[in-house]
C-alpha positions in Angstrom: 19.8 74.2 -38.9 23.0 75.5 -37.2 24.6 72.4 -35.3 26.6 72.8 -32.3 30.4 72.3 -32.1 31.3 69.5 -30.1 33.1 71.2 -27.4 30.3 73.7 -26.8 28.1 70.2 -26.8 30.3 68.8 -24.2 30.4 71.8 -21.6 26.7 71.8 -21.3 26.0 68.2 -21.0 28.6 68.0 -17.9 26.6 71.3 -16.4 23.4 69.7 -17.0 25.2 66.5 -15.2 26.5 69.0 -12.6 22.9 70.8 -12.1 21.6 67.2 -10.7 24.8 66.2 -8.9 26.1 63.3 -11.0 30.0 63.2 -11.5 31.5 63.1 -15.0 34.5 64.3 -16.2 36.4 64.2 -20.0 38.5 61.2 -20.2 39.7 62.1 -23.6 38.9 65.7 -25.6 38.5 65.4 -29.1 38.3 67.8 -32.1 36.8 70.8 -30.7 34.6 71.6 -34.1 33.2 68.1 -35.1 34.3 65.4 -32.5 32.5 62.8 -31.9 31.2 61.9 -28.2 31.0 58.4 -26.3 29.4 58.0 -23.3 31.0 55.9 -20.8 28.6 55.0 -17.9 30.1 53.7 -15.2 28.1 52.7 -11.9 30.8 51.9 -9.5 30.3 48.1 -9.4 32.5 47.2 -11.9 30.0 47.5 -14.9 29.8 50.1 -17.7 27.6 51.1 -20.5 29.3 52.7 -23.3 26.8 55.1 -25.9 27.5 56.7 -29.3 25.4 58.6 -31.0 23.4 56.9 -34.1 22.4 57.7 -37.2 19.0 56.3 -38.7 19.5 57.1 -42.4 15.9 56.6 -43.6 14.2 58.2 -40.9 17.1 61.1 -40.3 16.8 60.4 -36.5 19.6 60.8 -33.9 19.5 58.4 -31.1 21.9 57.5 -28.7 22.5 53.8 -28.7 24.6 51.3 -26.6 27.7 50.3 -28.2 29.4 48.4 -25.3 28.3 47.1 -22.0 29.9 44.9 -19.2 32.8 44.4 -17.1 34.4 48.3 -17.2 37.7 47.1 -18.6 35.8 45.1 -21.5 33.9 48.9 -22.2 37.4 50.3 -21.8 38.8 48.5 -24.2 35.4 48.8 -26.9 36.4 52.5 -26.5 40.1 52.1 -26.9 39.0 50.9 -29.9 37.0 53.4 -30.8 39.8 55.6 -29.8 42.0 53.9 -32.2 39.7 54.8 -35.4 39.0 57.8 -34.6 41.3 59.9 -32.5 38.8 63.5 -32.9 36.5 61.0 -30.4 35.7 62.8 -27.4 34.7 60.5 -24.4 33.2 61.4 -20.9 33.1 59.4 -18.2 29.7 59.8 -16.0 29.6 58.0 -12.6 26.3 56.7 -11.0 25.3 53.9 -9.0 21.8 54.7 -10.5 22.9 54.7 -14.1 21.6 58.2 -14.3 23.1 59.4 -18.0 20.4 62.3 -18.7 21.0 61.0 -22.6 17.1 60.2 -22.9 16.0 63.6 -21.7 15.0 66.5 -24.0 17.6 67.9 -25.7 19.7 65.6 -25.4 17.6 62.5 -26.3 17.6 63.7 -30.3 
């Protein structure tokens, strides 16, 4: 199966965002071909949720999964972090006082 390239990932997941009204923008663009993607939730209270996505290598699934969550300048620094290892690391920031993320509907869940 043909995988999709990171940036073309990238462009529809911020329509899809756009299509319901939530805010997001690319805080950092990474390797257009193969980048990775964090998502960095933030709900305007002074929280965050950070997600990367996860690989389960016995069952082959792809899941998204929480990596950091808390105070936003403790998730800012988890994906400064991140950053640090891996500078092709694409991150996009989504703002919601819901904690709407779309990552856990279809086609984007898996």
């Amino acid at each position: 199966m043909a995988r999709l390239t990171a940036e073309f990932w990238v462009h529809a997941y911020l329509n899809r965002l756009r299509m319901v009204e939530i805010p997001a923008f690319v805080v950092a663009k990474g390797d257009l071909t193969a980048g990775a993607v964090v998502i960095k939730l933030n709900t305007l209270d002074g929280q965050a949720v950070a997600y990367q996505r996860s690989f389960d290598m016995i069952s082959g699934a792809r899941k998204w999964v929480d990596f950091a969550s808390g105070a936003e300048t403790e998730v800012d620094m988890a994906v400064a972090r991140q950053r640090g290892f891996d500078p092709d690391l694409w991150v996009i920031e989504v703002e919601d006082r819901s904690g709407r993320h779309l990552l856990d509907e279809p086609g984007l869940a898996d």
